[in-house]
N, C-alpha and C positions, 0 to 999 in steps of 0.2 A: 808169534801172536803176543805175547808178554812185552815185547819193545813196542808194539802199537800201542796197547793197553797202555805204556807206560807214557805215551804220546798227550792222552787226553790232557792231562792237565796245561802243558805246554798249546795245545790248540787253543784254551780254552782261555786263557791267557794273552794271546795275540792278537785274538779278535777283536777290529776296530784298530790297532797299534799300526804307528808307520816306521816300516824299514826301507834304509836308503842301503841299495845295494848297489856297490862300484865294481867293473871287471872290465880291464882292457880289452884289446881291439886282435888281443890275443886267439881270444874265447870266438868270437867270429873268426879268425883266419882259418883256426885248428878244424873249423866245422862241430865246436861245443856247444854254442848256442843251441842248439835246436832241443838239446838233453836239457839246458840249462831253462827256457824256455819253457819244459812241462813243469821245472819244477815253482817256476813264476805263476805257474798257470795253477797248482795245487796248493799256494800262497791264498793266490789270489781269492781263488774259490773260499778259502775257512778265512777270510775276512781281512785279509792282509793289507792295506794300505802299501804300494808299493812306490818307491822311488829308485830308478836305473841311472846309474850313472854309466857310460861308456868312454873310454878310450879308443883313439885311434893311430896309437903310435907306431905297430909294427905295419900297418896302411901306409901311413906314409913315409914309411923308410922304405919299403919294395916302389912306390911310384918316384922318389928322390933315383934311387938307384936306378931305375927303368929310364930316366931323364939324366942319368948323367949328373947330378946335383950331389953334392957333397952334403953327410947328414952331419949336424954339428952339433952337441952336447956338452954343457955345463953344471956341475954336480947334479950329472942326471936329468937333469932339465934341455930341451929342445931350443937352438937359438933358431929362433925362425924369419927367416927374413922375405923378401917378395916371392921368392919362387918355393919356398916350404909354404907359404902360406898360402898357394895358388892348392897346393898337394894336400894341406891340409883341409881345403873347401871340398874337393874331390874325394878324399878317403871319408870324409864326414857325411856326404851324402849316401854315398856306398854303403859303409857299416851301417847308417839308422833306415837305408831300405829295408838292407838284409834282416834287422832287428823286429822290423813291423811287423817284414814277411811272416819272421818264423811265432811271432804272437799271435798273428792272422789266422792258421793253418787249423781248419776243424776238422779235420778226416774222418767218419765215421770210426769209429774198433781203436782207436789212437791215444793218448793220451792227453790231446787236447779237442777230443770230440767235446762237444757242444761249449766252449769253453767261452765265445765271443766277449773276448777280450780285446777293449778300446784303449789306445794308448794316444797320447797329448804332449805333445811338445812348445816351446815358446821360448820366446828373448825372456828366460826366467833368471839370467845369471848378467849381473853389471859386471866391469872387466876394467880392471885399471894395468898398462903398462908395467914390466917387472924392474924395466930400465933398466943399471948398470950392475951386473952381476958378477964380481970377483974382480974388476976390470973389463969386463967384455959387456955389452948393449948386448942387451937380449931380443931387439927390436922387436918384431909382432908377438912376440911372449909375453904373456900378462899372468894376472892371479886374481881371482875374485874378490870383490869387491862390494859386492849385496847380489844375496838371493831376496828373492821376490815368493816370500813364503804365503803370503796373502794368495798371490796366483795359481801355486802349487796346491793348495790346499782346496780351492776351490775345483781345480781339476780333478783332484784325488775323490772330491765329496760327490762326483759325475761314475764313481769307481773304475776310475780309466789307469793305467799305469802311467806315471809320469816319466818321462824320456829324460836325460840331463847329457847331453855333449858336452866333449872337451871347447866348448867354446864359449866368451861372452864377446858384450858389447859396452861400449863406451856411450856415455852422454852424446858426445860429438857424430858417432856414427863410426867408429872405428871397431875393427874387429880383432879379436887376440886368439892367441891359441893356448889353451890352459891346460894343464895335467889334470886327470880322472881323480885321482886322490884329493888336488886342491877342491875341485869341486864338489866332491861328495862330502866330505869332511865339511866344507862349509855352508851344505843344506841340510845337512844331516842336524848343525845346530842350530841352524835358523828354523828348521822345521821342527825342532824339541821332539827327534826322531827317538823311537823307541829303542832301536838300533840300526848299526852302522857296520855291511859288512862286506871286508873287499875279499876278492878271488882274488888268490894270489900263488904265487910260481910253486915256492915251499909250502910243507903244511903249518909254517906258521913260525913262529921265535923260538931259537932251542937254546936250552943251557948250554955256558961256556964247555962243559964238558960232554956234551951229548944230553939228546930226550928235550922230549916235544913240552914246552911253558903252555901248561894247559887255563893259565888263570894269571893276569900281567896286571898288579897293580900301576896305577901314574906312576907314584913315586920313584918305584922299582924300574921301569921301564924308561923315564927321563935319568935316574941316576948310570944307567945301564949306556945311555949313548952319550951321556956327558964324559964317562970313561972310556970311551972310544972302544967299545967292543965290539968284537967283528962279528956281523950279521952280515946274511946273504942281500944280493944287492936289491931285491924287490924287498925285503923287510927294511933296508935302508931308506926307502921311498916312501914307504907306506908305512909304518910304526909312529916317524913324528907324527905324521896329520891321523891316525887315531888317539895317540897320546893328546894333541889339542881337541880334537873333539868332544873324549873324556871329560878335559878340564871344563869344556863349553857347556858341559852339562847333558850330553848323553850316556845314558848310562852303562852302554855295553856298546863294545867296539870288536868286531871278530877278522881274523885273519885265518882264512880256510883258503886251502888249497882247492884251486882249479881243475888240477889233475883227476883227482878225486870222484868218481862218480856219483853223484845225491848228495857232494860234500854239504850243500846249502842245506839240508833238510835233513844231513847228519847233525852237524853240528847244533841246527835248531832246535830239532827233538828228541834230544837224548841225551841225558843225564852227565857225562865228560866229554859229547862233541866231540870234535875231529882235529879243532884248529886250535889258537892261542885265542883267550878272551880277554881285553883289554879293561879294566874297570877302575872307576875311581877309587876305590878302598877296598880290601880284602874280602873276599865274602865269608870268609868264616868268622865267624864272634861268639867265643866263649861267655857266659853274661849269666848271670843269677837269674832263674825262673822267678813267674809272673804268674797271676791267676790267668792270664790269656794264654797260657803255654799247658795247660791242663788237657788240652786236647788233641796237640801234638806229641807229650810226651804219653799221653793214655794208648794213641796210635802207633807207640815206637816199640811201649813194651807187651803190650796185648799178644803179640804171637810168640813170645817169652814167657810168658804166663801161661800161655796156652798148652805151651811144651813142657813147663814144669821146670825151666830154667829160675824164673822169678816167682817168687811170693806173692799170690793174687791181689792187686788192690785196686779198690772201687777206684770210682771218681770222687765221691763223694771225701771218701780219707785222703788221697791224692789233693783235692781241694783245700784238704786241711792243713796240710804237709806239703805244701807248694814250695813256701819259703825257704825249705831246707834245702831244697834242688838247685844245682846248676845244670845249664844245658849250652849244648852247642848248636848253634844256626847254620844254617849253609843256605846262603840266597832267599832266605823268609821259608824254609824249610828243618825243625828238630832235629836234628839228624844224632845227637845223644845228650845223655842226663845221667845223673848223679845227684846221691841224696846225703846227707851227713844227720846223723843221729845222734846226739853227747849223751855224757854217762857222766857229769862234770864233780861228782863223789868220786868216782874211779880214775880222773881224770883221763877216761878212753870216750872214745867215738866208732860210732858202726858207719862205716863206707857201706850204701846200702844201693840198690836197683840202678846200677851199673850197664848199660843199655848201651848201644852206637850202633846205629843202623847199617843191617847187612854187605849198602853198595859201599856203605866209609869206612868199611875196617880195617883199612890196608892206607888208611890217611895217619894216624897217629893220635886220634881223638879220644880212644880211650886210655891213652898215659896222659894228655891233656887236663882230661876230666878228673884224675888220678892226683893229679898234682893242684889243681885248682883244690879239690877239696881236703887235701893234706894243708895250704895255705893258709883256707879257712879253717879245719880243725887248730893251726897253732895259734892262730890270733886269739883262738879261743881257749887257751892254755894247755889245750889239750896232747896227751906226750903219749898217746897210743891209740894207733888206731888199725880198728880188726874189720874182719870180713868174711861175711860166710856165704860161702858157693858150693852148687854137686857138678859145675861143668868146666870153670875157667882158673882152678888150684895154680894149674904149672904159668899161664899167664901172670897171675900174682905173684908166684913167690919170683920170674920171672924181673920182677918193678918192687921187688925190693923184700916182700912179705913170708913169712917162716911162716909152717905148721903150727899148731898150738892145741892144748887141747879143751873142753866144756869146761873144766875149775879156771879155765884163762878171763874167762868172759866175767862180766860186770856182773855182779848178784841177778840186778833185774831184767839182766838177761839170758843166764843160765835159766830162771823160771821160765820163759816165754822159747826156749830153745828144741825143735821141732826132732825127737828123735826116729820118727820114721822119715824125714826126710834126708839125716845122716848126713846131714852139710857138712863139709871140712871150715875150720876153722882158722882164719890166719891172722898174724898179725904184723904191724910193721912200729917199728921207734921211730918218732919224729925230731 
């Protein structure tokens, strides 16, 4: 019940927002669609603005092979010449039947009972020639060229799901055949998509030494393939055209596993997701509190207070006392703070309401916050700085901090020092 609960904000949040969602021709062959489909369908219902992109590639490698046709590949990419391109008109009508079908289906008792869900398709993608690729003519192989976001937009404002095939069209009347990736990535930012996210084989980009990249800045992720590091070969395909995307100005690019059951509505609603998230800039930001942060840091440490961890404090002193605070953000979310207190006679400082939220304490935000305000203590000349807690002693001393005892402490704060709460006392040299 608690991970639903924890859902609301994320629903609430989405509603109206357009996501361009790509997954090969995989997801139909395997018979995933149909799972994949309720979860379109439970999108769509809390307000999703949907764009589908589909692939047709493992389609038209079983009717090449059924025909005796030789499949041919270039860094990944399909050369398709008269008789792929005949396989490709045929797999493409197949898969976006099969796709209608399973958005069609209102069964009574089912998961898309009453669901009457309209889906819209159109020559919404221009298509220019890929030409000559490493030395090879890629002939009918193209790459997009303009999305037609004016038309999509107006479809989506009908609330129909919009369709995207691996295919465009030329001015002239020619027809190409394009990769799933090239095409989502490029309506994804013509359409100033909210997000952008593909199904893919792996659960996502791992570190060189093992463990799933839950969070892939650009920079991080372009310096990562300019160093030729080996990635599995669907995040080979898929990672640049999120990484461009990124730069295009979407702002979150996901890479969730297909395999996955509810991976789409993991990932979407819950707090570290399933896959890798691709984002322009880090989401966490250490940064000096604000009088607008009064209400997420009152929200961090209130069940702290509650427990007798923290020293109760209003909003009102809190509002007064803003300025001393740093806090850490996570995605326009508080997720902890710190307070510095000087004594600048004593030349000490009290490290004071020491907070980081339950789900990030295994992130490293409270030696972060530890060290930001050790910084600011020396700027400030200050060459000692103490700390008094009844629950997190071995933590501290832990990050550098000795025992100490009440004569340690600054005159005016021996006066103000709480003896039935019997806080230990610590301190650290700067």
């Amino acid at each position: 019940m608690q991970w639903f609960r924890a859902a609301a904000p994320y629903i609430h949040a989405f509603r109206g927002r357009t996501f361009v969602i790509a997954c090969g021709g995989e997801v139909i062959a395997d018979g995933r669609f149909v799972a994949l489909s309720h979860d379109l369908n439970l999108l769509a219902a809390l307000g999703v603005r949907i764009v589908l992109a589909f692939g047709t590639r493992s389609q038209i490698d079983a009717l090449l092979k059924e025909r005796g046709h030789r499949t041919r590949y270039r860094n990944g990419v399909r050369i398709t010449d008269a008789g792929a391109l005949k396989c490709v008109k045929e797999a493409l009508g197949s898969v976006r039947a099969e796709i209608e079908a399973s958005l069609s289906t209102g069964l009574p008792n089912s998961p898309m009972a009453g669901a009457d869900i309209r889906v819209a398709s159109g020559n919404f993608v221009t298509a220019k020639p890929l030409g000559v690729l490493v030395g090879t003519d890629m002939l009918h192989t193209g790459e997009v060229r303009k999305v037609d976001a004016l038309g999509i937009r107006a479809a989506l404002d009908t609330g129909a799901i919009v369709l995207l095939p691996p295919l465009g069209y030329s001015p002239t009347g020619e027809m190409f055949n394009l990769t799933v990736e090239n095409v989502a990535a490029r309506a994804a930012v013509a359409l100033k998509a909210d997000k952008l996210l593909f199904l893919v084989d792996t659960m996502g980009v791992e570190r060189a030494r093992g463990g799933l990249i839950r969070e892939l800045p650009v920079d991080e992720g372009e310096r990562m393939l300019r160093r030729g590091r080996k990635v599995a070969e669907d995040i080979r395909l898929f990672l640049p055209h999120a990484l461009a995307a990124c730069r295009g100005g979407v702002a979150r690019v996901h890479l969730v596993n297909r395999h996955l059951d509810g991976a789409l509505l993991l990932e979407l609603f819950t707090r570290d997701g399933v896959g890798t998230m691709v984002v322009r800039h880090a989401l966490d930001h250490l940064r000096a509190a604000t009088i607008d942060d009064v209400g997420g840091v009152l929200a961090l440490i209130s069940p702290l207070e509650a427990d007798g961890t923290l020293v109760k404090r209003g909003r009102e002193l809190l509002e007064m006392e803003i300025e001393r605070f740093s806090v850490v953000e996570h995605d326009g979310m508080i997720v902890g703070c710190a307070g510095l207190y000087p004594y600048p006679q004593a030349k000490a400082a009290e490290l004071a309401c020491l907070a980081v939220h339950p789900d990030y304490r295994d992130a490293g935000y409270g030696a972060n916050l530890v060290e930001a305000i050790e910084a600011k203590a020396r700027a400030r000349g200050i060459e000692r700085l103490f700390v008094l807690t009844t629950r997190a002693a071995h933590w501290f001393i832990e990050h550098g901090f000795s025992e100490a005892t009440v004569d340690s402490l600054p005159a005016a704060k021996q006066a103000m020092y709480n003896w039935q709460r019997r806080s230990k006392i610590l301190f650290k040299r700067l």
